[in-house]
BAZA-977897 format. One record per atom (N, C-alpha, C, O): atom name; residue in one letter; y, x, z; residue number from 1. Coordinates in Angstrom, 3 decimals. Each point is the difference from the previous one (the first is absolute). Layout:
REM BAZA-977897
  atom  rest        c2        c1        c3   nr
    CA     a         Y         X         Z  NUM
...
//
This chain:
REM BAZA-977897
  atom  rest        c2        c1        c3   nr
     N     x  -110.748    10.599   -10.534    1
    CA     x    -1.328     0.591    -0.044    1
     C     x    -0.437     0.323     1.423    1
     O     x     0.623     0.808     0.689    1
     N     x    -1.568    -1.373    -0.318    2
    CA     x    -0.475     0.401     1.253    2
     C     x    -1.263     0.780     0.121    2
     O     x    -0.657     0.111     1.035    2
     N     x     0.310     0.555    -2.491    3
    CA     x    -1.208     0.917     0.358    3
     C     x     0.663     1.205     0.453    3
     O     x     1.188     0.318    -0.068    3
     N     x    -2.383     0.403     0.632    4
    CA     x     1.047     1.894     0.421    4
     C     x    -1.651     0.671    -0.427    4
     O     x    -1.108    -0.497    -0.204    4
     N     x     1.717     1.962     0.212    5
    CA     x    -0.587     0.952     0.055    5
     C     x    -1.171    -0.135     1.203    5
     O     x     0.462    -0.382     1.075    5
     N     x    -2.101     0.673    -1.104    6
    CA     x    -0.065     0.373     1.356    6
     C     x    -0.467     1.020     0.589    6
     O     x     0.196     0.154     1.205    6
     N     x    -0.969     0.821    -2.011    7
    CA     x    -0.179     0.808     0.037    7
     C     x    -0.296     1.267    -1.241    7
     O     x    -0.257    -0.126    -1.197    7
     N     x     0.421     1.404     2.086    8
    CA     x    -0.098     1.018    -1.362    8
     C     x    -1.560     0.278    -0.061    8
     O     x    -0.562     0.601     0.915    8
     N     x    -0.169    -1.102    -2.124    9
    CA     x    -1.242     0.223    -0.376    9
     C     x    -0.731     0.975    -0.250    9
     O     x    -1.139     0.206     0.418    9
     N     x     2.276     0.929    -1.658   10
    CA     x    -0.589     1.025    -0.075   10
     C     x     1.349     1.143    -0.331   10
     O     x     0.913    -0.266    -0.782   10
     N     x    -1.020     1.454     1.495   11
    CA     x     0.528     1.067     0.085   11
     C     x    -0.468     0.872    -1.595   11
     O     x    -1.000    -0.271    -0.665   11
     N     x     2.087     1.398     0.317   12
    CA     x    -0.818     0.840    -0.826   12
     C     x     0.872     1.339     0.101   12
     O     x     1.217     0.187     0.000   12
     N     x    -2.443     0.765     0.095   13
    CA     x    -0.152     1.221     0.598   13
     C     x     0.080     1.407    -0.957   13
     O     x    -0.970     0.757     0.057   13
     N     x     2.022    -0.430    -0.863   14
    CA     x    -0.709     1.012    -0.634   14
     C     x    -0.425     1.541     0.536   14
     O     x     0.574     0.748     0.791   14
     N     x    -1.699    -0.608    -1.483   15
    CA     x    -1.028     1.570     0.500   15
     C     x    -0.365     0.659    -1.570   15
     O     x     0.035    -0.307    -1.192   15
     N     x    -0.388     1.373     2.053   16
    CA     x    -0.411     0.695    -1.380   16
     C     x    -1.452     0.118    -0.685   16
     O     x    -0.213     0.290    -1.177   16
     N     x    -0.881    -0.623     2.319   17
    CA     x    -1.254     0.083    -0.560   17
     C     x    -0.550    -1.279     1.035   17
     O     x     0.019    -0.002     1.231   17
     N     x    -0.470    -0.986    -2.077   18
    CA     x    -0.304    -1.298     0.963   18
     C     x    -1.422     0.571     0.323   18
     O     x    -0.633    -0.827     0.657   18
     N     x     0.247     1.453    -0.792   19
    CA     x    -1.502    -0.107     0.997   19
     C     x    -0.073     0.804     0.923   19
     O     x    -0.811    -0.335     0.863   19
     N     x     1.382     1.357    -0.674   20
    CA     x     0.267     0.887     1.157   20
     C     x     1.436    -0.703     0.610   20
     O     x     0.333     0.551     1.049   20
     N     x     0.424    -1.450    -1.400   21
    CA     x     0.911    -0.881     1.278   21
     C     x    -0.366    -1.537    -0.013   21
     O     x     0.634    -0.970     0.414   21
     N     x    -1.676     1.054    -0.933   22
    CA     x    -1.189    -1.444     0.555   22
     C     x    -0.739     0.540     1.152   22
     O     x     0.116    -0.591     1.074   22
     N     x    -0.683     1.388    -1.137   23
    CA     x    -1.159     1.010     0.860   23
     C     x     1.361    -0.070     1.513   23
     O     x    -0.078    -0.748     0.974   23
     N     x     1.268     1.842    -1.277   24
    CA     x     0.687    -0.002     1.061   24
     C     x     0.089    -1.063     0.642   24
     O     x    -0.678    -0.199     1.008   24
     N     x     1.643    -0.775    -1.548   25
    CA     x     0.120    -1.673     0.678   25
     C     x    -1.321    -0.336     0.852   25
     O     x    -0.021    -0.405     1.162   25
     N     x    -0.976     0.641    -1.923   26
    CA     x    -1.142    -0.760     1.107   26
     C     x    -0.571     1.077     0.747   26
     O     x    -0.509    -0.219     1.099   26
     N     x     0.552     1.390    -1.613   27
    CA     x    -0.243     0.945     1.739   27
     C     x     1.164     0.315     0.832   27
     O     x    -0.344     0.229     1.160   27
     N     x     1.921    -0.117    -1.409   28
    CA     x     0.499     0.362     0.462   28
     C     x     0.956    -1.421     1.526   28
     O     x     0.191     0.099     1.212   28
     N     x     0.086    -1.095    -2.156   29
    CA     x     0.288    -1.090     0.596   29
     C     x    -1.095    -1.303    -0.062   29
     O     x     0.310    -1.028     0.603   29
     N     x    -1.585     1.096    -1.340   30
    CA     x    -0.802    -1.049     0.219   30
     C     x     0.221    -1.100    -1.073   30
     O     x    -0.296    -1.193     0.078   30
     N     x     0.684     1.637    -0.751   31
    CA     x     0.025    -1.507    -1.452   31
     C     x    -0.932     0.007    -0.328   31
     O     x    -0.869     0.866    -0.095   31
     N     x     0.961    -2.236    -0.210   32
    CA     x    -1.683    -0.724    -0.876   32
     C     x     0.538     0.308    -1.301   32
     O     x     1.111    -0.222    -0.481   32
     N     x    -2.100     0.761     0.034   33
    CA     x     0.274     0.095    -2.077   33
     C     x    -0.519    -0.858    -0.441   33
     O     x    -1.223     0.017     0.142   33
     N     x     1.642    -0.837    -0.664   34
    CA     x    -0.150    -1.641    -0.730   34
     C     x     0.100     0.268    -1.767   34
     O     x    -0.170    -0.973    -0.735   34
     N     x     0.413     2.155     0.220   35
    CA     x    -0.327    -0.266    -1.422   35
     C     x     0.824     1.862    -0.477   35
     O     x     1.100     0.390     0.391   35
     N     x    -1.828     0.192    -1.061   36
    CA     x     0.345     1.287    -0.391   36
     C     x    -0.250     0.478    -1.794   36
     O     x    -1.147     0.085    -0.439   36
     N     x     2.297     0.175    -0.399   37
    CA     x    -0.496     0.314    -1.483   37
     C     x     0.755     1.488    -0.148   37
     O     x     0.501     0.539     0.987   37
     N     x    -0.476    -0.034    -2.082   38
    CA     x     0.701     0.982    -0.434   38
     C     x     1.508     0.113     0.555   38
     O     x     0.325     1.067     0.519   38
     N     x     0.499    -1.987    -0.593   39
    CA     x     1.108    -0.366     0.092   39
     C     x     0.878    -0.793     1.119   39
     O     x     1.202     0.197     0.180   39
     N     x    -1.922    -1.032     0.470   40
    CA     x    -0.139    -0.272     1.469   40
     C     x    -0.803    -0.543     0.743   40
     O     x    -1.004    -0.534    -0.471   40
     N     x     1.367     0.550     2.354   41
    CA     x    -1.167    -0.166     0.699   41
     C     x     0.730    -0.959     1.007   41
     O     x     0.958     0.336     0.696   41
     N     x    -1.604    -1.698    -0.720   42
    CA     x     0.724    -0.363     1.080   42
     C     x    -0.835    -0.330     1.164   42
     O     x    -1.189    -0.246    -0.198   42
     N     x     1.741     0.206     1.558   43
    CA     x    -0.766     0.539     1.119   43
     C     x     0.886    -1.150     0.683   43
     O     x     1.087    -0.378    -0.439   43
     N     x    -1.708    -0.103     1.553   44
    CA     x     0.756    -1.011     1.128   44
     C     x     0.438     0.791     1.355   44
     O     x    -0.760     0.756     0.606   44
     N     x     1.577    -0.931    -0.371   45
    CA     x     0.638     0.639     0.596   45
     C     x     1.045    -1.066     1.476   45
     O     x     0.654    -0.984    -0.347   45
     N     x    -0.694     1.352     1.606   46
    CA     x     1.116    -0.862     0.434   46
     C     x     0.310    -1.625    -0.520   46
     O     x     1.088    -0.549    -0.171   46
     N     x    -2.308     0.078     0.014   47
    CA     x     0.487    -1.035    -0.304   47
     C     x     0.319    -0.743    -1.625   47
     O     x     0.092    -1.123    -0.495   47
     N     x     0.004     2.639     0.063   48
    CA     x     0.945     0.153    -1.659   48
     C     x    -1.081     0.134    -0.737   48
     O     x    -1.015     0.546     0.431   48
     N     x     1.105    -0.950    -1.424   49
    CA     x    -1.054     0.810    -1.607   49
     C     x     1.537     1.035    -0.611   49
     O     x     1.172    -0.213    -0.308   49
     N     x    -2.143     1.394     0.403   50
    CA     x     1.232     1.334    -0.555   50
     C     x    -0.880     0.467    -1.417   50
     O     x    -1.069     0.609     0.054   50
     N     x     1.491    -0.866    -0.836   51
    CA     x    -0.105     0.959    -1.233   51
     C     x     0.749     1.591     0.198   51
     O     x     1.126     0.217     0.448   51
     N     x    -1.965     0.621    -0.853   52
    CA     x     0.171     1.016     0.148   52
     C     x    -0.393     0.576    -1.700   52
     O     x    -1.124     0.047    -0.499   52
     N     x     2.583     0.391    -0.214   53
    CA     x     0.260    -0.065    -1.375   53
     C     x    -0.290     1.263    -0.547   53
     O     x     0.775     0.865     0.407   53
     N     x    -1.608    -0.481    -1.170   54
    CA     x     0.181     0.908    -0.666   54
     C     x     1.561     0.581    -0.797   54
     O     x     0.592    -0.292    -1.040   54
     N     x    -0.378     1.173     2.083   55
    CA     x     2.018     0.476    -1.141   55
     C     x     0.079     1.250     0.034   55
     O     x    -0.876     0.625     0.599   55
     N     x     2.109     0.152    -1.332   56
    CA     x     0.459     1.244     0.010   56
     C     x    -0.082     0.641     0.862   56
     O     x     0.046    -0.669     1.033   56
     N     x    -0.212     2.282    -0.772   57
    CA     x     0.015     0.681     0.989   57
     C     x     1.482    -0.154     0.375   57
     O     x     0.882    -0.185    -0.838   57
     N     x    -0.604     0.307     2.634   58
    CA     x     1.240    -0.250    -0.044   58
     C     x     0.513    -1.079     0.493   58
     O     x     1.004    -0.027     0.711   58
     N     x    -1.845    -1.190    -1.154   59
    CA     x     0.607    -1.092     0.300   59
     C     x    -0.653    -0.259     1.179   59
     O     x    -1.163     0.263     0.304   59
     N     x     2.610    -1.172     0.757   60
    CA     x    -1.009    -0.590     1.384   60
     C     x     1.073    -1.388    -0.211   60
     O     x     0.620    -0.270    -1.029   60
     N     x    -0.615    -0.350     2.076   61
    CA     x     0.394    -1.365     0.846   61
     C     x     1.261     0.193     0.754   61
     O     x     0.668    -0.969     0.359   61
     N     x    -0.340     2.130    -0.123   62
    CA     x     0.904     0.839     0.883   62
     C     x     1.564    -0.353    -1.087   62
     O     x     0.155    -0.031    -1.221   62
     N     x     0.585    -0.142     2.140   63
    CA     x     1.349     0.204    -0.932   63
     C     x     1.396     0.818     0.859   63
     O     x    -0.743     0.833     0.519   63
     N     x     1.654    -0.573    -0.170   64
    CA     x     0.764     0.778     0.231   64
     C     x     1.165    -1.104     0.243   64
     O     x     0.362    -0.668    -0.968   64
     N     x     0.464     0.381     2.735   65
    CA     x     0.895    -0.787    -0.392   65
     C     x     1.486     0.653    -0.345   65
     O     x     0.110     1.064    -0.609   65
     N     x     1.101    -1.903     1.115   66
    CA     x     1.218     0.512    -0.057   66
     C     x     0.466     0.974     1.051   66
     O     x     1.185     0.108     0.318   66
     N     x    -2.379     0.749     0.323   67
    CA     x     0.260     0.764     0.992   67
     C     x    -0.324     1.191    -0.187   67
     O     x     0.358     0.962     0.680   67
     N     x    -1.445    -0.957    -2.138   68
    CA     x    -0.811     1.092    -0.295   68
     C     x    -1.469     0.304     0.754   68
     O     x    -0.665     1.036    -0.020   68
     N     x     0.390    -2.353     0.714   69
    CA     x    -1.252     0.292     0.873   69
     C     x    -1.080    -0.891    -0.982   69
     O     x     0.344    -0.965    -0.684   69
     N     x    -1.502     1.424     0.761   70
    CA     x    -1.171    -0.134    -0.806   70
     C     x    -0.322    -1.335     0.977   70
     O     x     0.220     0.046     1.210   70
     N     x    -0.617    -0.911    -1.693   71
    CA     x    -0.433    -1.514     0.460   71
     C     x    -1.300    -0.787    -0.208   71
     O     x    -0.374     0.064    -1.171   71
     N     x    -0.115    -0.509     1.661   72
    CA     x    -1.522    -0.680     0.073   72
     C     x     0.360    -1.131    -0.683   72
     O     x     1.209    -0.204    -0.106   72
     N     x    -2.159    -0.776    -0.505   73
    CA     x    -0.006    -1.425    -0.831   73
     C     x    -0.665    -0.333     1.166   73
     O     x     0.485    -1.058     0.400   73
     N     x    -1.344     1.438     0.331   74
    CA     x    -1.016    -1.444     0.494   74
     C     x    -0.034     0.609     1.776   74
     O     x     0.010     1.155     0.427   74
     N     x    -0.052    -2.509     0.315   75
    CA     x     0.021     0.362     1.392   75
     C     x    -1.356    -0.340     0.474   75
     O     x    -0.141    -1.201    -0.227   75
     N     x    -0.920     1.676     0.774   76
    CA     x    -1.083    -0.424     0.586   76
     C     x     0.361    -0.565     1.629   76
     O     x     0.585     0.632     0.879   76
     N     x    -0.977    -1.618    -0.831   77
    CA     x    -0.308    -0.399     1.418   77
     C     x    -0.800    -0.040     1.170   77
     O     x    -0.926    -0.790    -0.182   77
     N     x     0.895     1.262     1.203   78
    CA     x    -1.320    -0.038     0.950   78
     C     x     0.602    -0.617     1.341   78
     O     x     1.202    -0.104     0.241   78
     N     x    -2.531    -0.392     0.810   79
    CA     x     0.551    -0.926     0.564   79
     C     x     0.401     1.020     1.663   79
     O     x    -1.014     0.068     0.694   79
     N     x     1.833     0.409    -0.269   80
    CA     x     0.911     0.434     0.985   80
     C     x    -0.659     1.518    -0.249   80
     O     x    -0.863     0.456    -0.752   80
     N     x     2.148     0.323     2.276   81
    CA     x    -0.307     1.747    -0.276   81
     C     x    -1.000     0.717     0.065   81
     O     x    -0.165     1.068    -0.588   81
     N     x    -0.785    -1.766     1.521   82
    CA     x    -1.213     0.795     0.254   82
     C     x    -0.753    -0.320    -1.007   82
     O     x    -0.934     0.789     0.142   82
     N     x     0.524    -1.900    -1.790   83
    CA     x    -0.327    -0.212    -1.397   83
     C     x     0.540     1.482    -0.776   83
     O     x    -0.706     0.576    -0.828   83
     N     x     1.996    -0.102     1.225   84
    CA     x     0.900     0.610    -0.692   84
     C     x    -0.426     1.310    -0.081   84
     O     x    -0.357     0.625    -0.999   84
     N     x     0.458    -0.133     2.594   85
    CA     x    -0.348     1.107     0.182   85
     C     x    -1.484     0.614    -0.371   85
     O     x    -0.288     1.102    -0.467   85
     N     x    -0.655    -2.355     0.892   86
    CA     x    -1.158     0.065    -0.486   86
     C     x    -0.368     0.337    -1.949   86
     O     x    -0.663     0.973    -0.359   86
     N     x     1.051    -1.641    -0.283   87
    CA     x     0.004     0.105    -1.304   87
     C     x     0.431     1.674    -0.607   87
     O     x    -0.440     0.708    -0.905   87
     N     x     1.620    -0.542     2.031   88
    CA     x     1.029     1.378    -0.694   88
     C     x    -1.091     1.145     0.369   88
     O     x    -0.039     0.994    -0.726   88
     N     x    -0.975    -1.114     1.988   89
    CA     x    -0.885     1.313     0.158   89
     C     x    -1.001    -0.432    -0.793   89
     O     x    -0.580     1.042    -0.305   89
     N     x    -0.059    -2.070    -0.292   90
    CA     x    -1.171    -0.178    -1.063   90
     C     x     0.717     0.392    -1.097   90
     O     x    -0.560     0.873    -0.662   90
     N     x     1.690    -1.267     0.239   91
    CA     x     0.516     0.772    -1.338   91
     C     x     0.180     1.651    -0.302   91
     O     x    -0.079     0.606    -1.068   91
     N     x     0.425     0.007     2.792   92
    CA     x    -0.183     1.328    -0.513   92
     C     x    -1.080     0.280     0.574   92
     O     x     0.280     1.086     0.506   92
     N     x    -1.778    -1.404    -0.109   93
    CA     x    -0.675     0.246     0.304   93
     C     x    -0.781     0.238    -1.168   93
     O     x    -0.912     0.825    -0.055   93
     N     x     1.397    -1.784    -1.155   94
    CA     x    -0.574     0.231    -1.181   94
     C     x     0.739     0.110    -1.267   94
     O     x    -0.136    -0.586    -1.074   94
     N     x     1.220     1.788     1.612   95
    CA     x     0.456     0.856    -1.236   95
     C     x     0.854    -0.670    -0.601   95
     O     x     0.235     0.498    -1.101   95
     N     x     0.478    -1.609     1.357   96
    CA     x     1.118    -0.991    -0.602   96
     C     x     1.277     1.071     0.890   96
     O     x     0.155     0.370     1.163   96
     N     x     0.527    -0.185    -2.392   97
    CA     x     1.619     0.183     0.380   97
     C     x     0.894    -0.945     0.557   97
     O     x     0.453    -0.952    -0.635   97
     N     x    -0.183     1.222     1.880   98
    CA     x     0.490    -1.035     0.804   98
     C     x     1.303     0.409     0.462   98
     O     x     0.033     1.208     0.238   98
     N     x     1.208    -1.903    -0.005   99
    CA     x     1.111     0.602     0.906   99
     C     x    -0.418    -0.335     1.319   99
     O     x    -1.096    -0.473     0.300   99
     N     x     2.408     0.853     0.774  100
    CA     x    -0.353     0.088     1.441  100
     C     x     0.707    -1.756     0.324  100
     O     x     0.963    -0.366    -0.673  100
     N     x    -1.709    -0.775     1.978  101
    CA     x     0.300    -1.020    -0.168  101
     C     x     1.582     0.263     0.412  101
     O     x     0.209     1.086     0.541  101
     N     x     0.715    -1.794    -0.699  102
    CA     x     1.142    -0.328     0.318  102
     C     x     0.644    -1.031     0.335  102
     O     x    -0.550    -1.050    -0.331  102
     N     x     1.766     0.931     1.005  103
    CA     x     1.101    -0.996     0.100  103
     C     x     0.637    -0.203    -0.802  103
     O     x     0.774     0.854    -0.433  103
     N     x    -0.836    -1.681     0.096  104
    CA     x     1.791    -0.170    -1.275  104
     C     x     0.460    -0.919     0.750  104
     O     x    -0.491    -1.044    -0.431  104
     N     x     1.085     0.842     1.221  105
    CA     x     0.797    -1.183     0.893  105
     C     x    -0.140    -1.344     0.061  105
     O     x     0.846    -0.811     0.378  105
     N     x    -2.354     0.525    -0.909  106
    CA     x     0.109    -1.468    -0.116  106
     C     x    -1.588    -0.673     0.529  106
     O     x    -0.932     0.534    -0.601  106
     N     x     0.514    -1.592     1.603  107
    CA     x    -0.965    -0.070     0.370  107
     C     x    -1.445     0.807    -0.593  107
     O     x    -0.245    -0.138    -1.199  107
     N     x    -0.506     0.807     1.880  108
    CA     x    -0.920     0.248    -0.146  108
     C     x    -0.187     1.829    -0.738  108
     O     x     0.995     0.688     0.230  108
     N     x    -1.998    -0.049    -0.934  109
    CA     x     0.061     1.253    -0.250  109
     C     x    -0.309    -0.170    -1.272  109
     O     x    -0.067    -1.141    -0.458  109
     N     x    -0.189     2.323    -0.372  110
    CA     x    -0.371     0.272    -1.051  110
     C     x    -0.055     1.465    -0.868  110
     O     x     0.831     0.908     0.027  110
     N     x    -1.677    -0.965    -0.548  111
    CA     x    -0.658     1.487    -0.820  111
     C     x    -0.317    -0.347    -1.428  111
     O     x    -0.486    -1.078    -0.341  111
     N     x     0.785     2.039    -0.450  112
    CA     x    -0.126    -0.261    -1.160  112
     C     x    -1.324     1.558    -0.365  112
     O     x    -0.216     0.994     0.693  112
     N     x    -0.445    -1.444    -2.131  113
    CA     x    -1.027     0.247    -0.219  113
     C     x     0.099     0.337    -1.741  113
     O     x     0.808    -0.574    -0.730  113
     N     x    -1.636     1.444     0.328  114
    CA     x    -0.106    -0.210    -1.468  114
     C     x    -1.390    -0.059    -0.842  114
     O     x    -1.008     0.574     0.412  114
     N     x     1.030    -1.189    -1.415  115
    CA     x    -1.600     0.841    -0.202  115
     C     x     0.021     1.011    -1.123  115
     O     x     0.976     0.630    -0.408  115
     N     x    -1.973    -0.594     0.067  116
    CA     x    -0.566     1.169    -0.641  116
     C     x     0.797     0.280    -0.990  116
     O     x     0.203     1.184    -0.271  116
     N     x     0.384    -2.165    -0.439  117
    CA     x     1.225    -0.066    -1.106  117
     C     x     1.247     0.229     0.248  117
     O     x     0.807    -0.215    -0.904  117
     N     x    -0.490     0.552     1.787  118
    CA     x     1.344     0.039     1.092  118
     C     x     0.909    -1.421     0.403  118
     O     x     1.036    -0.142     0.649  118
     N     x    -2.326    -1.244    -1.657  119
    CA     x     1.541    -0.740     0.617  119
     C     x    -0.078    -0.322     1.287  119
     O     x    -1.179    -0.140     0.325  119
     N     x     2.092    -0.077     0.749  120
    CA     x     0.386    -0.108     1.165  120
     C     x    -0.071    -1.587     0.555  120
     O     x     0.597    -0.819    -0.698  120
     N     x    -1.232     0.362     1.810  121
    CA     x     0.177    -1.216     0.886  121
     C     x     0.153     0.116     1.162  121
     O     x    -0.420     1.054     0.476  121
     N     x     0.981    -1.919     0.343  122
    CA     x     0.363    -0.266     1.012  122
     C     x    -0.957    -0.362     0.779  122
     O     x    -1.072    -0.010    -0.604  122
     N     x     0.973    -0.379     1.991  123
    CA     x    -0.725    -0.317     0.983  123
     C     x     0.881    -0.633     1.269  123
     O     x     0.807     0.762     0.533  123
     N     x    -0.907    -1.872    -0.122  124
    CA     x     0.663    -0.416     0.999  124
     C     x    -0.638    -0.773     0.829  124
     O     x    -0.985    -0.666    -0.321  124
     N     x     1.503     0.695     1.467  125
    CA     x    -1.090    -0.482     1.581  125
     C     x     0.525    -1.624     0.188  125
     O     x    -0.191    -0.587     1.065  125
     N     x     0.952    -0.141    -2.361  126
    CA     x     0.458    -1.067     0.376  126
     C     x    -0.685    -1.146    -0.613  126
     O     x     0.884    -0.550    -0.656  126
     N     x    -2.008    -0.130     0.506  127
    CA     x    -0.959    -0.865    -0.405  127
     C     x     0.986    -1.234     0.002  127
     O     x     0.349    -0.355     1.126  127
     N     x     0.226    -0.454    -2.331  128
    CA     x     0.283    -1.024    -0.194  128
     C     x    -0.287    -1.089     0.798  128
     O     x    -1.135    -0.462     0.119  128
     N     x     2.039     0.070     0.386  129
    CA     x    -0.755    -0.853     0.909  129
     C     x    -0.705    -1.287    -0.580  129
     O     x    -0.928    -0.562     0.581  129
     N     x     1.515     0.112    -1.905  130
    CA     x    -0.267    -1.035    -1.114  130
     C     x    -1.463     0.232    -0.152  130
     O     x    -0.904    -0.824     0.139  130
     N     x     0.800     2.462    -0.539  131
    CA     x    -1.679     0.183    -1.011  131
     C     x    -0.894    -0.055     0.975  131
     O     x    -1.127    -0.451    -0.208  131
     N     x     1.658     1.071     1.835  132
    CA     x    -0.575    -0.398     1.505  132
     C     x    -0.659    -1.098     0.112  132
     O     x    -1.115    -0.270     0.447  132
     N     x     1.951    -0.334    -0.913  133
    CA     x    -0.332    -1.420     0.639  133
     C     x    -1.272    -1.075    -0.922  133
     O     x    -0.593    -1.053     0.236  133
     N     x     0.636     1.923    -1.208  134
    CA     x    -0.347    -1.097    -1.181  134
     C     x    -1.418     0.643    -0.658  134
     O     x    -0.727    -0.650    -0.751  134
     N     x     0.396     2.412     1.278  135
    CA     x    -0.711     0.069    -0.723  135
     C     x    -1.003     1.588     1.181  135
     O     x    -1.015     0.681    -0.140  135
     N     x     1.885    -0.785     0.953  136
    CA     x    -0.658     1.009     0.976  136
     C     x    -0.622    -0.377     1.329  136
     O     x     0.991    -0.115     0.721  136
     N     x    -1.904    -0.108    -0.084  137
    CA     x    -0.222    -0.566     0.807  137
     C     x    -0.663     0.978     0.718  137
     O     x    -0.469    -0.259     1.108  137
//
C-alpha cells in the first residue's frame, strides 16, 4: 500500500457552552466560525477546522501522564521567538491564561495556554520547516 495519511483535518474540542467558547476562539485567538448549532461550533483555526463539542462539565482535552503532570493534546506553531513572544503579550493582553515562555531543552521555546474551558495548548517558536515551505511565504 502506498497511500499514507496526510494530514489531520479536523480536531475536536470539548467545552461546556459552544457559544460563549465560539465567541472566545474568535476574540481571543482569531478563529473564523465556519458553522455554529446547539451542540457544536466549528471555527478554523491554524490551518485546522476544530469542532468545538458540546460535553460534560469537567471534561477538557487535557490528560495526565506517567509522571502525574497534566498534558496538552495539541501544539500550536508560530514562525521563530520574536512570533512567540509577540503572541504570549496579545494573549495576556487579552485575558487568556497563559504560562511563562520556557526551555525544555530542545530547539526553540514554548508556552502553554488554556481557554475558557480549561483545556490546555501549547505554543512553540519552531515553524515546520515542511508547512514553511509549502504553505507560508
Amino acid at each position: 500500500m502506498d497511500e499514507k495519511l496526510l494530514r489531520i483535518g479536523t480536531t475536536y474540542i470539548p467545552v461546556n457552552n459552544i457559544e460563549r467558547s465560539t465567541e472566545w476562539y474568535k476574540n481571543k485567538l482569531g478563529a473564523e466560525v465556519s458553522y455554529q448549532d446547539e451542540d457544536k461550533g466549528i471555527i478554523n483555526l491554524a490551518n485546522q477546522s476544530i469542532f468545538l463539542v458540546k460535553s460534560d462539565e469537567h471534561q477538557s482535552s487535557n490528560f495526565i501522564d506517567i509522571y502525574g503532570e497534566e498534558r496538552f493534546s495539541i501544539t500550536f506553531e508560530v514562525d521563530g521567538l520574536d512570533a512567540l513572544k509577540t503572541i504570549h503579550k496579545d494573549f495576556i493582553d487579552k485575558g487568556v491564561k497563559v504560562g511563562e515562555i520556557e526551555n525544555r531543552g530542545h530547539s526553540g521555546r514554548n508556552f502553554v495556554f488554556y481557554d475558557i474551558d480549561g483545556n490546555k495548548f501549547d505554543v512553540w517558536s519552531k515553524l515546520s520547516p515542511s508547512f514553511k515551505e509549502r504553505f507560508y511565504k
